[in-house]
Every structure is written in C-alpha cells, then in structure tokens.
N, CA and C of each residue as an Amber inpcrd file, in Angstrom:
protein
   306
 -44.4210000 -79.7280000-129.1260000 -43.6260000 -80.1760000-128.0150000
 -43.7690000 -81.6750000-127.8740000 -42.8640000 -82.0030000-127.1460000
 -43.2890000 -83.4500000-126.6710000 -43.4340000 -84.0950000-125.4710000
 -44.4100000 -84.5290000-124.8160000 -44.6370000 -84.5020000-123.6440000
 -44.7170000 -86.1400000-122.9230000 -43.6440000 -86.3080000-121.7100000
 -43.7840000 -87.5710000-121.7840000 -44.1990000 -87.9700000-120.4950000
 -45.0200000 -89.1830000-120.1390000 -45.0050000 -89.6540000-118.7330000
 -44.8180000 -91.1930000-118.9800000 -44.9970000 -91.8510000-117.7840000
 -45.1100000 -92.8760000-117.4980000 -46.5410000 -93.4010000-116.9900000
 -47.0510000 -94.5360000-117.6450000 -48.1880000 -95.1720000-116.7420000
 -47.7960000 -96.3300000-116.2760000 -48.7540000 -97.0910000-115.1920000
 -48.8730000 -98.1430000-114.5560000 -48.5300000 -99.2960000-115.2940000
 -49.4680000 -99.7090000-116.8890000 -49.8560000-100.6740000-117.2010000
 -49.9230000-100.0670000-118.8100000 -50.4710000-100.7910000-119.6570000
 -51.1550000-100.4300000-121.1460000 -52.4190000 -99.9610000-120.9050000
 -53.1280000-100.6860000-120.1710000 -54.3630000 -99.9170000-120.1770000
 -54.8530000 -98.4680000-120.2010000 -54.0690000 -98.3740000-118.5800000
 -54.1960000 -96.7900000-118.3660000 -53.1480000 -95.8540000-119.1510000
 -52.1600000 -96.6890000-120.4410000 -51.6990000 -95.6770000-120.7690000
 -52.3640000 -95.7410000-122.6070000 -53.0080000 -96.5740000-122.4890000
 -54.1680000 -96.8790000-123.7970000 -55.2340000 -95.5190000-123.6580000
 -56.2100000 -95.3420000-122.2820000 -56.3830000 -94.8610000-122.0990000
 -55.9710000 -93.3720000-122.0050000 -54.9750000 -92.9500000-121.5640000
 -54.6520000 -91.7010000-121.7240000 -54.3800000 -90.9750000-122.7450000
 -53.7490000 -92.1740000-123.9300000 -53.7970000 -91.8620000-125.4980000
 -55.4090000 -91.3740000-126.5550000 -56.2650000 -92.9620000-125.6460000
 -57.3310000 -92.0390000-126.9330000 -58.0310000 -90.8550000-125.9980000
 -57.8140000 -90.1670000-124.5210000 -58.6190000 -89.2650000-124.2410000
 -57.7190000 -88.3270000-124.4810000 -56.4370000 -87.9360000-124.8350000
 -55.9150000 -86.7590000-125.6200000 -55.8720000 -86.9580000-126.7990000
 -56.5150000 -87.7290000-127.7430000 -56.8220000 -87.8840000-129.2170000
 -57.9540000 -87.1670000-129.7360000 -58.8140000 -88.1950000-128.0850000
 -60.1260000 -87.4760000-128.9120000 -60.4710000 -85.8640000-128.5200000
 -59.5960000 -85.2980000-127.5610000 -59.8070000 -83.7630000-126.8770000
 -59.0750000 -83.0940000-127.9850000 -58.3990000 -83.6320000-129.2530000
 -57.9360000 -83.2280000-130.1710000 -56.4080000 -82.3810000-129.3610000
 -56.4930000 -82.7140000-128.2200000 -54.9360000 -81.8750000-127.4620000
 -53.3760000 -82.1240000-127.6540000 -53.8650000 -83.7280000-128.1040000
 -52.4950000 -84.3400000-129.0740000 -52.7810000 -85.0020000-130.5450000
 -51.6450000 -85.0170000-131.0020000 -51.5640000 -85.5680000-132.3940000
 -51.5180000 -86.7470000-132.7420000 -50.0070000 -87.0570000-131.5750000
 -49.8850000 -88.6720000-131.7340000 -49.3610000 -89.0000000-130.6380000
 -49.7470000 -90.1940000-130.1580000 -49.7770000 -90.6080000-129.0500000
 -48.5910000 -91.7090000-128.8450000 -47.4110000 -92.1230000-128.6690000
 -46.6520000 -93.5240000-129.0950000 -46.8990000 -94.1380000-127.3460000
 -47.0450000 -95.5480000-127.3970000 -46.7800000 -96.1250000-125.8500000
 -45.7430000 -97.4440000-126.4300000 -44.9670000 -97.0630000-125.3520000
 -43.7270000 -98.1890000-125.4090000 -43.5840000 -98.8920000-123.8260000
 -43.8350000-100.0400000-124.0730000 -44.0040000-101.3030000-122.8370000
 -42.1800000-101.3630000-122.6220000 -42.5660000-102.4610000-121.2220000
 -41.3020000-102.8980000-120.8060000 -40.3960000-101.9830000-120.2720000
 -40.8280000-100.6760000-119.8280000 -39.7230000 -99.5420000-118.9000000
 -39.3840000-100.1020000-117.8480000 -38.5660000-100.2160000-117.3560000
 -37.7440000-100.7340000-115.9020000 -37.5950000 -99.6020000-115.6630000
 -38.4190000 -98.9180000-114.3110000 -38.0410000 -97.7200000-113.5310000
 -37.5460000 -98.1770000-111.8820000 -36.4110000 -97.4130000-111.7510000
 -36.4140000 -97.6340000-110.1520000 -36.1500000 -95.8640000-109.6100000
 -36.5030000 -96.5030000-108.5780000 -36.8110000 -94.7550000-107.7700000
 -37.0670000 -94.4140000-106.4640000 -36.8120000 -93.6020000-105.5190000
 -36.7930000 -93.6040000-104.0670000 -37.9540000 -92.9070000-104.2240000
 -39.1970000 -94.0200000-103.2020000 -40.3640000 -93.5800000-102.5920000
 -40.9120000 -93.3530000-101.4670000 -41.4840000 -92.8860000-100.7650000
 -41.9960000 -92.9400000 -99.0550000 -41.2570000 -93.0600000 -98.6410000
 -39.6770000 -93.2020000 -98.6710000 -38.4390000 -94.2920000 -98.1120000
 -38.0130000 -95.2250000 -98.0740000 -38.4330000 -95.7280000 -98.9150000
 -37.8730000 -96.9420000 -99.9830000 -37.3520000 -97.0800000-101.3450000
 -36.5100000 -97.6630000-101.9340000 -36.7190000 -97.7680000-102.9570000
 -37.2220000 -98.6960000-104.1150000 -38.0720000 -98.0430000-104.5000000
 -39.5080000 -98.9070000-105.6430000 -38.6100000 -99.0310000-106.8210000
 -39.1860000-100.4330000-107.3440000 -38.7380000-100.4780000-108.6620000
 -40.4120000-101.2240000-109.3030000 -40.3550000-100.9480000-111.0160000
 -41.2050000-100.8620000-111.0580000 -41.5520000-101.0910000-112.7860000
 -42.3890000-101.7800000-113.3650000 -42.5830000-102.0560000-114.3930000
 -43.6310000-101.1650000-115.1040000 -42.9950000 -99.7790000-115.8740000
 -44.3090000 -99.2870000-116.6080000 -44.4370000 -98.9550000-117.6880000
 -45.3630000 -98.1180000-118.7220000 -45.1380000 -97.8350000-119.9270000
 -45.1650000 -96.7960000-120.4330000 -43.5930000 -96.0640000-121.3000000
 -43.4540000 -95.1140000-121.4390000 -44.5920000 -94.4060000-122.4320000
 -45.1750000 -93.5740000-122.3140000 -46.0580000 -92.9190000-123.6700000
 -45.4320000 -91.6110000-123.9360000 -45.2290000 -91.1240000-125.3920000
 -44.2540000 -90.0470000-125.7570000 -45.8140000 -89.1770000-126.5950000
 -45.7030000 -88.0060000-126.1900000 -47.3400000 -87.2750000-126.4790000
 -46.8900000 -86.1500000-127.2830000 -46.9750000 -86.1330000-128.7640000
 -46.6160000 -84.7980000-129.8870000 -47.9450000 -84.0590000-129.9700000
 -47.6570000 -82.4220000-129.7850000 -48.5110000 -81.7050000-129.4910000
 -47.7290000 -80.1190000-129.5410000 -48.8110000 -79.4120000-129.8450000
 -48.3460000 -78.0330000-129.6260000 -47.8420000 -77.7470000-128.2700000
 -47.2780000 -76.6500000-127.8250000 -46.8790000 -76.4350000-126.8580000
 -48.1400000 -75.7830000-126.1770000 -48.6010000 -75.1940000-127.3130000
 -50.1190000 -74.0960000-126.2000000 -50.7180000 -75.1410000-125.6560000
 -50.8770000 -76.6560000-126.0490000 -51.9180000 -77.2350000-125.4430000
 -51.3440000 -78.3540000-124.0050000 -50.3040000 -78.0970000-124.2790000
 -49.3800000 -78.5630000-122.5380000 -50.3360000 -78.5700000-121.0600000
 -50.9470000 -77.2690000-120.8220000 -51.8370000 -77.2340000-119.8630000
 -52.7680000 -78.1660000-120.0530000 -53.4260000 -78.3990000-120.7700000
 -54.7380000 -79.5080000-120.8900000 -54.4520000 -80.3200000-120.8570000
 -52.6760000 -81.1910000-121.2690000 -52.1840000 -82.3460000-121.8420000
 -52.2520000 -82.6970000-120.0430000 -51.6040000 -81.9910000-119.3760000
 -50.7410000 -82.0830000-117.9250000 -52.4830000 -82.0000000-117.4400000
 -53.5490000 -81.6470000-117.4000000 -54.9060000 -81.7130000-116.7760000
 -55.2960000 -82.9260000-116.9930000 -55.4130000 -83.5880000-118.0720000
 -55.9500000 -84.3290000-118.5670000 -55.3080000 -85.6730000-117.8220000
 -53.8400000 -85.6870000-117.9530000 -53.2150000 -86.7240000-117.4740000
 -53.0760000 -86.9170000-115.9680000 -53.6510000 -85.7910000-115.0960000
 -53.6340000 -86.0560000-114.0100000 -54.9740000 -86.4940000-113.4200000
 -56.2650000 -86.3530000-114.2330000 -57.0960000 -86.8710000-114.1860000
 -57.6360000 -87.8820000-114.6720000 -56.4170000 -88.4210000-115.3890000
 -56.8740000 -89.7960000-116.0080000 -55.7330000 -90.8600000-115.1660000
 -54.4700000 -90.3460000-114.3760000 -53.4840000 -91.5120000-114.2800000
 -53.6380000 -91.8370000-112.4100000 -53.2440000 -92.8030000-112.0980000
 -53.8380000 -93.2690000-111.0290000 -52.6090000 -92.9710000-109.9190000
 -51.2510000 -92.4410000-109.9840000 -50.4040000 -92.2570000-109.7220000
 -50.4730000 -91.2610000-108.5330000 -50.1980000 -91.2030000-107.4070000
 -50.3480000 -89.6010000-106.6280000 -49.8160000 -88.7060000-107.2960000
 -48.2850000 -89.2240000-107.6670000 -47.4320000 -87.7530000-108.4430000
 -47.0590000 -88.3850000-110.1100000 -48.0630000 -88.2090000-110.7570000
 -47.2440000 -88.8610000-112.4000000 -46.4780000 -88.4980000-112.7220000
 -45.5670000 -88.6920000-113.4510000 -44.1700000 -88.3640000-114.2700000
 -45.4060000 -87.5030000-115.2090000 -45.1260000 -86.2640000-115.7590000
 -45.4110000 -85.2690000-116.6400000 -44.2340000 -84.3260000-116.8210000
 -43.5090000 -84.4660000-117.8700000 -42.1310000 -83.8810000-118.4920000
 -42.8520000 -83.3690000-119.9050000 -42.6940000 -81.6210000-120.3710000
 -42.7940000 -81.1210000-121.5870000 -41.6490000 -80.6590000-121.9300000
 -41.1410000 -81.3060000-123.0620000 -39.7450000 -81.1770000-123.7620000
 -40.1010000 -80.2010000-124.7300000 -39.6040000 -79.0540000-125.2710000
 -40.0680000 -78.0980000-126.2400000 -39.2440000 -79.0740000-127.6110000
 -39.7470000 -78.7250000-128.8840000 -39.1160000 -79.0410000-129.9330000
 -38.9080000 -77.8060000-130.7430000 -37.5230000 -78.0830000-130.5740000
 -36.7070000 -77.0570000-131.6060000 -36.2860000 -77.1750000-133.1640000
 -36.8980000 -78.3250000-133.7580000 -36.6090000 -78.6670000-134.6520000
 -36.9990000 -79.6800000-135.5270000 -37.7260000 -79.7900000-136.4180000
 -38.4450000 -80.7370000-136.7610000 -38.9730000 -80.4520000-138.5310000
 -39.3240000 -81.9900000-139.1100000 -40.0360000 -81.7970000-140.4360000
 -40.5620000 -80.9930000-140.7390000 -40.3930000 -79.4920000-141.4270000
 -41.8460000 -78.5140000-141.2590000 -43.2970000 -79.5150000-141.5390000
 -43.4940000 -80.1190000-142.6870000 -44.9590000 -81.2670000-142.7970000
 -45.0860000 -81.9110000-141.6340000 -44.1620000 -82.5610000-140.6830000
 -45.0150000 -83.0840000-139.7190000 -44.9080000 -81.9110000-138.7660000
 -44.5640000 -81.0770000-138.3370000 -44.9980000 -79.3360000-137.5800000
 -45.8430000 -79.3880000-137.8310000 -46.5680000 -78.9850000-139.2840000
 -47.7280000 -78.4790000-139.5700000 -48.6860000 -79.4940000-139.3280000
 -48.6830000 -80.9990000-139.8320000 -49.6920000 -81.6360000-139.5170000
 -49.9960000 -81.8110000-137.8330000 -49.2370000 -81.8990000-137.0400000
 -49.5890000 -81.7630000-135.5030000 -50.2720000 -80.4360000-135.1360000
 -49.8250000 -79.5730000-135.8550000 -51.0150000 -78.4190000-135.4590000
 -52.3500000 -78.6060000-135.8840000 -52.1250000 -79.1540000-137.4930000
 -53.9020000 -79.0950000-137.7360000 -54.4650000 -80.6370000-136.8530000
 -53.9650000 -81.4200000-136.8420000 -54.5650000 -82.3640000-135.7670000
 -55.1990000 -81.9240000-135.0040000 -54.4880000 -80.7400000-134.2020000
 -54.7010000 -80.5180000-133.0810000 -55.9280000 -79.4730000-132.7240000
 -55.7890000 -78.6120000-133.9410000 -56.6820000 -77.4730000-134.4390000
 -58.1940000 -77.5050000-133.8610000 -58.8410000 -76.8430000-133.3790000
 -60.3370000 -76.8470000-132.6630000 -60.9050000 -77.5420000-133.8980000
C-alpha cells in the first residue's frame, strides 16, 4: 500500500522515515519539501508550509504505520491516508514485502 501524511518540517518527517525503517513496517520512505497546504482550522483558515512523505508498505502493516506516526508527529490530527495498490512491478511487490518481513 501506500501510505501518505504530511509533516511540519524535514525533521519530523526525517524522523518518521527512519523510525518506520528501522520497525522494518516500511520499505521506502520518499519526503518531498515545499507542499503549500491550506485548510480550515479552529475557524480559520491556516495555510501552511509542509512535507509530503509517501510510505510503501504492505497493507498488513498500516496499523503500526498509522501508530507509529501518531506517536512520532506533533500534529493533534495528522494527515494519515492508506491508498491500497492495485498494481505494481511484481520485483518491487516482492521486494517491499521482504523489506518488510520480521
């Protein structure tokens, strides 16, 4: 699957990459700077500079991905979106599973 949120900064989304690397819960981690988000908050509307990270992973491990990221991102409500993949390289399928593999 592919699972995406948004962080604050690079840091915390540096961070969120190598602690689902090293929990072996994702495969590959991509962070892409420079997102322009705007969005109605508390009753306002926020706009807001953050960085997208796109998270390849099995689907079984979604629960831990979505645990993990709520205990690592500083956000009250993080963006956590799991997109299923329907279609893909079988070699890179298979290598994201054994990545991921206990």
């Amino acid at each position: 699957m592919l699972v995406l949120t948004t962080c604050p900064d690079e840091a915390v989304a540096a961070r969120v990459a190598t602690v689902l690397l090293e929990r072996r819960q994702a495969a590959c981690v991509s962070r892409l700077p420079g997102l322009h988000s705007t969005y109605p908050w508390e009753g306002r509307m926020a706009e807001d500079t953050e960085v997208l990270v796109l998270i390849k992973a099995p689907a079984a491990r979604y629960p831990e991905i979505e645990a993990s990221i709520r205990e690592l991102h500083p956000y009250e409500v993080p963006e956590i979106i799991g997109l299923p993949v329907t279609a893909g390289l079988p070699g890179y399928l298979a290598w994201v599973m054994a990545a991921t593999a206990p």
